[in-house]
C-alpha positions as CSV (number, residue, x, y, z in Angstrom):
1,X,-113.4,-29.6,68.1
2,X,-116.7,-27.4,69.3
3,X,-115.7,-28.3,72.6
4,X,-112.3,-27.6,72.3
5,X,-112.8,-24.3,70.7
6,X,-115.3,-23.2,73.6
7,X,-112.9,-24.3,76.2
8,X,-110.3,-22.1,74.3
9,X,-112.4,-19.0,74.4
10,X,-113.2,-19.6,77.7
11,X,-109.6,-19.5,78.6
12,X,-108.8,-16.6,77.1
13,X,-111.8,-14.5,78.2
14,X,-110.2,-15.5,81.7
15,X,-107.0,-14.2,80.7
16,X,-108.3,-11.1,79.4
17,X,-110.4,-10.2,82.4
18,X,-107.7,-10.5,85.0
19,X,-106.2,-7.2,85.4
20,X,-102.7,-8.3,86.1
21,X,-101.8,-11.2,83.5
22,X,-101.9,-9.5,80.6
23,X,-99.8,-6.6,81.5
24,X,-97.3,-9.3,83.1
25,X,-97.4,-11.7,80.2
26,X,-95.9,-7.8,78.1
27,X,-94.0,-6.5,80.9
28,X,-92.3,-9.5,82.2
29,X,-90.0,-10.3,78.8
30,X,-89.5,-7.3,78.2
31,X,-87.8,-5.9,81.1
32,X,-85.7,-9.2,81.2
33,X,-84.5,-8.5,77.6
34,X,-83.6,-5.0,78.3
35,X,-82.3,-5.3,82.0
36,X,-81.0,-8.4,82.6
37,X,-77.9,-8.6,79.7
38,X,-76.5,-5.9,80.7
39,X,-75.9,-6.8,84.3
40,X,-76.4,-10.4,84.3
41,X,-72.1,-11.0,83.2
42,X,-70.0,-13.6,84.4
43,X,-67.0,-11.2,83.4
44,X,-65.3,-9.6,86.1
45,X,-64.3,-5.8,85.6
46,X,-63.5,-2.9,87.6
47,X,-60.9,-4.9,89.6
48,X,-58.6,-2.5,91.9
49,X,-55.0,-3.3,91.5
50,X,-52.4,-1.2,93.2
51,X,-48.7,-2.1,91.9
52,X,-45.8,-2.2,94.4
53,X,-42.7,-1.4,91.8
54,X,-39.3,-2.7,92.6
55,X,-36.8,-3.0,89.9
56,X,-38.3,0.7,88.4
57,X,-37.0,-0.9,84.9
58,X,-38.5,-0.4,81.7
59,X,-40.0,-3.4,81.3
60,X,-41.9,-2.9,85.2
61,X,-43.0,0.3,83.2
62,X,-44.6,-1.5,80.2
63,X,-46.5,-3.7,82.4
64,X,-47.6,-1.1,84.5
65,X,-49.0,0.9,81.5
66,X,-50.8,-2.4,80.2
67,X,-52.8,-2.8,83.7
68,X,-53.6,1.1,83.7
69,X,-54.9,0.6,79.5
70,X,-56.7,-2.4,80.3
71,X,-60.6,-2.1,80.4
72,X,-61.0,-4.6,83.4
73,X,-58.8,-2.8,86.4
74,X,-59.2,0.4,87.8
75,X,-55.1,1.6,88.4
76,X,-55.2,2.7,91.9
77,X,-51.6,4.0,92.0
78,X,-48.5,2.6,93.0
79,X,-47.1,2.1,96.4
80,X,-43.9,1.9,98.3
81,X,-44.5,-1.4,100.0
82,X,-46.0,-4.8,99.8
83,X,-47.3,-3.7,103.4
84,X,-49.2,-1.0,102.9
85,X,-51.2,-2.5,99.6
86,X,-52.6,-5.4,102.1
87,X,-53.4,-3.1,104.0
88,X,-55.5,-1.9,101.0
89,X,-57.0,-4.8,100.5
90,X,-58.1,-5.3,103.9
91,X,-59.6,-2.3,104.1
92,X,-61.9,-3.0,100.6
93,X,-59.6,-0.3,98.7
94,X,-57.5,-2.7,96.5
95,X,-58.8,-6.2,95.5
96,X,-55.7,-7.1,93.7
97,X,-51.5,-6.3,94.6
98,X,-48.9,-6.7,91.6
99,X,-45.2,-6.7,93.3
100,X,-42.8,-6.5,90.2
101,X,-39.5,-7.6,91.8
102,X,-36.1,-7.7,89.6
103,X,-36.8,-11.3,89.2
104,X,-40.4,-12.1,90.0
105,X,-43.4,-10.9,90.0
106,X,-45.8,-11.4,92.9
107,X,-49.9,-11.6,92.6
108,X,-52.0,-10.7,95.7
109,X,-55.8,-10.9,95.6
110,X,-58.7,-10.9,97.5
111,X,-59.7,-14.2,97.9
112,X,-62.9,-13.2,100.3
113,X,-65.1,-13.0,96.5
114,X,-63.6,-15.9,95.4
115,X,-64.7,-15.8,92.1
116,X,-63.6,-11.6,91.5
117,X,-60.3,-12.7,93.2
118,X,-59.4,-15.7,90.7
119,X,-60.3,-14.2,87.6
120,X,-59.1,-11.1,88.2
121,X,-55.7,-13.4,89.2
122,X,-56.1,-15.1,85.8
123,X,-56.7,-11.9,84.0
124,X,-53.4,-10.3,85.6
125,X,-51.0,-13.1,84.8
126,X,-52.4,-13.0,81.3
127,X,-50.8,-9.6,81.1
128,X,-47.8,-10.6,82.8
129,X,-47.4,-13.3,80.4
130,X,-48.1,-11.4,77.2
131,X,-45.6,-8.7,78.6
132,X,-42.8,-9.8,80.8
133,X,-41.5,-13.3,79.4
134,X,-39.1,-15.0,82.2
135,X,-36.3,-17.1,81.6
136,X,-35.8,-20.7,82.4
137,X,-35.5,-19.5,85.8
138,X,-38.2,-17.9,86.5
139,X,-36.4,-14.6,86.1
140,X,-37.6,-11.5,83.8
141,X,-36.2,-11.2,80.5
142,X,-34.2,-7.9,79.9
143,X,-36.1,-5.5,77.6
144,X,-34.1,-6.0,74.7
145,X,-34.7,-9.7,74.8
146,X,-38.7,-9.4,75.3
147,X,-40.7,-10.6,72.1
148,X,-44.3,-11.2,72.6
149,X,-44.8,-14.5,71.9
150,X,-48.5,-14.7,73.5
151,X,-50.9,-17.5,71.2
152,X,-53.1,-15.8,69.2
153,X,-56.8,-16.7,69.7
154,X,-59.1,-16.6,66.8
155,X,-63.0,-16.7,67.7
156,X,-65.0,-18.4,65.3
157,X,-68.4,-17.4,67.0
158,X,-69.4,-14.4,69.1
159,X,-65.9,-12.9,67.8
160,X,-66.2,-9.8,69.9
161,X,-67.0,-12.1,72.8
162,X,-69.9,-9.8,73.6
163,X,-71.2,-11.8,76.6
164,X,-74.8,-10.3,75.8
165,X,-75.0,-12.8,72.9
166,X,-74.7,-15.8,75.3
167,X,-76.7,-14.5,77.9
168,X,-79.7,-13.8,75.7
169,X,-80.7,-17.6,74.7
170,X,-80.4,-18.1,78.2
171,X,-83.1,-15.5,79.1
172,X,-85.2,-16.8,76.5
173,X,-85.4,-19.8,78.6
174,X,-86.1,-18.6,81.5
175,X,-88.8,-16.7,80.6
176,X,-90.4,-19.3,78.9
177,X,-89.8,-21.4,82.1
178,X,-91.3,-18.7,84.4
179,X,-94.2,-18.0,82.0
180,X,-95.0,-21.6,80.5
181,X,-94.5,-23.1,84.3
182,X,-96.3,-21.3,86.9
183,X,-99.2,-19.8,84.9
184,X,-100.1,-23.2,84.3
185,X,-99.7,-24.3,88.2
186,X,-102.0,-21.5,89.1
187,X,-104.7,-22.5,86.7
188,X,-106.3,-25.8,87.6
189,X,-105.8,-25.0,91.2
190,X,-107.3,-21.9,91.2
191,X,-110.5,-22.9,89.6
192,X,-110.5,-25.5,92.7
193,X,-110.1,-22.8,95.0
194,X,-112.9,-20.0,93.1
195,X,-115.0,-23.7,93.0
196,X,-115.3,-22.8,89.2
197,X,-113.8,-26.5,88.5
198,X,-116.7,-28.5,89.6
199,X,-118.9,-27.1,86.6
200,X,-116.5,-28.7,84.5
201,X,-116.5,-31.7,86.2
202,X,-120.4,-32.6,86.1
203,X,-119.8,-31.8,82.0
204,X,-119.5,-35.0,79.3
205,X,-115.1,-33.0,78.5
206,X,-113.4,-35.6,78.7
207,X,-110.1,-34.9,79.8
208,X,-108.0,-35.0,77.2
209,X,-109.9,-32.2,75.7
210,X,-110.1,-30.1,78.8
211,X,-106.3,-30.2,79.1
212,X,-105.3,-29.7,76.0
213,X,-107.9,-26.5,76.1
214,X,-105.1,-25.7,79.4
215,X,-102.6,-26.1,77.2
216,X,-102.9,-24.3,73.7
217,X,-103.5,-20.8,75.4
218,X,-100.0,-21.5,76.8
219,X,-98.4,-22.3,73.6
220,X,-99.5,-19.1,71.6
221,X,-98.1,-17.3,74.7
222,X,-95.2,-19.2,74.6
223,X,-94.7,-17.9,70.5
224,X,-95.4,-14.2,71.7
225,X,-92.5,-14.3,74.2
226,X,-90.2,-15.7,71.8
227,X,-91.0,-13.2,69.0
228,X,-90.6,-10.3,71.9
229,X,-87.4,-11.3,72.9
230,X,-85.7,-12.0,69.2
231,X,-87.4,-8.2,68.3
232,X,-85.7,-6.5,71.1
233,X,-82.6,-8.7,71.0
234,X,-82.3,-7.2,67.5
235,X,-83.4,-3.6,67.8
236,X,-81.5,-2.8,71.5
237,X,-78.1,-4.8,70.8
238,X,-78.2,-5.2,67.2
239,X,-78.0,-9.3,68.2
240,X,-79.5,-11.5,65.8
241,X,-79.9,-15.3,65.6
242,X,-77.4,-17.0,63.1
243,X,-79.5,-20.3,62.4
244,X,-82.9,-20.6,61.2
245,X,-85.7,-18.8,63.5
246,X,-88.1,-21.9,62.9
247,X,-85.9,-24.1,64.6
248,X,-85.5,-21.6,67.4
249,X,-89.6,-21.7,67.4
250,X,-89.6,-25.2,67.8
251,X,-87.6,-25.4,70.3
252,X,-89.5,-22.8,72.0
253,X,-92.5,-24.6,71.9
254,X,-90.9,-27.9,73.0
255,X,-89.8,-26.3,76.0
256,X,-93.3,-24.5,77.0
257,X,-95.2,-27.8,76.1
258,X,-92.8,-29.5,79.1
259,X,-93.9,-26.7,81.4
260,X,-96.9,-26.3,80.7
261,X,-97.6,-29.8,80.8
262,X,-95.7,-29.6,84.0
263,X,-97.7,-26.8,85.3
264,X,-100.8,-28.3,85.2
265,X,-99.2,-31.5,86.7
266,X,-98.8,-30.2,89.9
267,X,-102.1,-27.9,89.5
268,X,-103.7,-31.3,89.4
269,X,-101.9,-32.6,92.9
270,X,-102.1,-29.2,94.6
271,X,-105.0,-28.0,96.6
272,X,-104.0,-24.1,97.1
273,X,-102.2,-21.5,95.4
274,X,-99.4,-21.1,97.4
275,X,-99.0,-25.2,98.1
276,X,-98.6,-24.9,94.0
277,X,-96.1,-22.0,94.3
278,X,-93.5,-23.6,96.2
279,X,-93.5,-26.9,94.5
280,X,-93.1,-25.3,91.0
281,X,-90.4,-23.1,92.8
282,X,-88.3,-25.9,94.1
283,X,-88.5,-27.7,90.6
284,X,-87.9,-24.7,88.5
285,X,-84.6,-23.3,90.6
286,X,-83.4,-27.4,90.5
287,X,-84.1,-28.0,86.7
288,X,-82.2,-24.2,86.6
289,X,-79.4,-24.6,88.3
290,X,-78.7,-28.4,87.1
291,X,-79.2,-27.3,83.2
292,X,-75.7,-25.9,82.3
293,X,-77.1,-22.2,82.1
294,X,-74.8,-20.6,84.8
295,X,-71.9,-23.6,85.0
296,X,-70.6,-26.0,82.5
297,X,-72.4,-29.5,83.5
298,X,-69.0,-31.4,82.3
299,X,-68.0,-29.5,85.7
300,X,-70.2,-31.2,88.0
301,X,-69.8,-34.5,89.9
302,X,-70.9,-37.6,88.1
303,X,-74.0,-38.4,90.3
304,X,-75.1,-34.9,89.4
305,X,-74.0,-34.7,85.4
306,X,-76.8,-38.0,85.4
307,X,-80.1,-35.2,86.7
308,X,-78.9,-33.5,82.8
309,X,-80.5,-36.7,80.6
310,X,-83.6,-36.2,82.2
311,X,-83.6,-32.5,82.8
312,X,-85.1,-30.8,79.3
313,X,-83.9,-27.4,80.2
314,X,-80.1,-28.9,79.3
315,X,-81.3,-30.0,76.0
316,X,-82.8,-26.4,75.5
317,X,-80.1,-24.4,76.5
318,X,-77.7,-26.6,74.7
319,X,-79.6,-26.5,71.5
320,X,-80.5,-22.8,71.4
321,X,-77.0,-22.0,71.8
322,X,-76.0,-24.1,68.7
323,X,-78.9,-22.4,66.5
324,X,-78.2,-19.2,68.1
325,X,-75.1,-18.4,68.1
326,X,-73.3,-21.0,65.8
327,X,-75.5,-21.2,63.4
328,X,-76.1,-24.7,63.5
329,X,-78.4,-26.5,62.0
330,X,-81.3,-29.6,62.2
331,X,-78.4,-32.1,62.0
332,X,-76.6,-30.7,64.9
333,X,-79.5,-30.5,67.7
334,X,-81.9,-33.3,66.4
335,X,-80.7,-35.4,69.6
336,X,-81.9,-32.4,71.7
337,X,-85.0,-32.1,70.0
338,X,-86.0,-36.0,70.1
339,X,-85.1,-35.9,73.9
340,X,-87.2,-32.8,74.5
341,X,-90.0,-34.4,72.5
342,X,-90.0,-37.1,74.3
343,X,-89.8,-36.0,77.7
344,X,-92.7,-32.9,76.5
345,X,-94.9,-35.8,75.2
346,X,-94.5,-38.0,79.0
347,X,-95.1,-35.2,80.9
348,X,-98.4,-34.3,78.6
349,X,-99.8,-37.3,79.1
350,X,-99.2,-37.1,82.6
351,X,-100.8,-33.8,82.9
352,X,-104.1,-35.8,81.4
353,X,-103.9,-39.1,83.6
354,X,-103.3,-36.8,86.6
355,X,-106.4,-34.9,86.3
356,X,-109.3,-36.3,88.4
357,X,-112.6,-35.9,86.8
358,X,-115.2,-36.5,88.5
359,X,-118.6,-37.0,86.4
């Protein structure tokens, strides 16, 4: 325990005396917490729509009014002919064209930003469905026989559907990722380069010690982002967790023990800096991508829905969201939290077998 708590203090004097961790260990969460939720949105808004009106009815009228009151379109003004709005729209001044005809209702979009010109497509026949009902035909209803009959959705969770309070667990694993990973993969390998690591190697540490010295600085860090992010989740959008903050915790420290662990693994095979960059890069934008954060892993093909039982950055996400924002509980995410133990614990002891001491 001596040992350990030298190696500690040595770690941390390091830490202390570099003039550019410290203020990035601050900086870093907090300009993603106050930055990134506000433009990191997979909603789609200020879609241009231009209407082309040809029955001039009252009912064309309501729906016109609806598009013009809706938050997500910017009412560009009507015009005379379907020609001259895709005309619009290949000139970048429309990205959507509603042709209300005396029996249906067309929907041209911009399909060049395929993901602007779908939404935006759903969002529009939403409307049109709320506000024009057709008959058996296909035709549109006259306006004494229109009744909105729309479903009514109730949201048990996030009722406000404030895409902030999804976004924010997702931040808080990727700074934890970015922070907990490559600090770690610059560690080892930059004591090999300074030549700072063969003084440690001609001392009686056994590895598991000198590792685990690697490690703990890491884990404290790991609690300091976490408390940084739920503070200014709370006091700039009012956004609070609805389970218990322990679990939360633990989870957080699950996650940084995996890359941390991680971290050090390829610190250990690496033999520069930048060889150590790239690798962690590949990994971390794979594990990313593959984890459900962005896109719903149900969604992907089956070979690549297999990378998720191995990939703890799924179990993260998915559990954080439950305690976050549903409130959930130990019984709900005790699956995700024996899968992240166990794959933290491999990859910790991998961290220590990989390390070649030499004494």
């Amino acid at each position: 325990m001596k040992t350990l708590r030298f190696l500690l203090q040595k770690e941390f004097i390091q830490i202390r005396r570099n003039a550019f961790l410290p203020k990035l260990i601050f900086v870093f969460p907090v300009m993603i917490m106050c930055v990134m939720p506000w433009v990191m949105s997979m909603e789609v808004k200020n879609i241009k729509v231009e209407v082309v009106d040809r029955s001039h009815n009252t009912a064309s009228m309501q729906l016109i009014h609806r598009i013009q009151a809706s938050d997500y379109f910017i009412f560009c003004g009507e015009k005379e002919d379907y020609k001259a709005a895709l005309n619009d729209i290949d000139k970048g001044k429309a990205d959507a064209v509603v042709v209300i005809d005396k029996k249906n209702i067309l929907i041209a979009a911009n399909a060049v930003n395929g993901t602007k010109g779908s939404i935006g497509s759903a969002y529009l026949s939403q409307i049109i469905t709320a506000s024009v009902p057709m008959d058996a035909e296909g035709g549109i209803l006259a306006q004494e026989r229109m009744i909105d009959n729309a479903p009514k959705i109730l949201n048990l969770y996030n009722p406000h559907q404030n895409y902030k309070v999804y976004m924010i667990p997702a931040l808080l694993a990727i700074v934890i990722m970015l922070m907990c990973g490559f600090l770690p993969a610059l560690n080892i390998v930059g004591e090999k380069e300074a030549g700072t690591i063969e003084q440690i190697n001609v001392t009686p540490v056994s590895k598991v010690t000198f590792i685990l010295a690697k490690l703990i600085p890491y884990w404290i860090i790991a609690l300091f982002i976490v408390t940084v992010c739920l503070l200014l989740s709370w006091g700039i959008y009012g956004i609070t967790c609805k389970g218990n903050l322990w679990l939360v915790y633990l989870l957080a420290m699950l996650l940084s023990l995996f890359f941390s662990s991680f971290g050090l693994i390829i610190s250990n095979y690496s033999d520069t800096m930048q060889q150590a960059i790239f690798v962690m890069w590949f990994f971390v934008v794979v594990l990313m991508l593959l984890s459900g954060l962005f896109t719903p892993t149900r969604s992907m093909p089956e070979w690549a829905y297999a990378t998720t039982y191995v990939n703890p950055m799924h179990y993260f996400i998915d559990a954080i969201r439950t305690v976050f924002i549903r409130g959930g509980g130990l019984a709900g995410i005790y699956r995700q939290i024996l899968a992240l133990s166990v794959i933290s614990l491999f990859m910790s002891i991998w961290a220590v077998l990989s390390y070649k001491k030499n004494n």
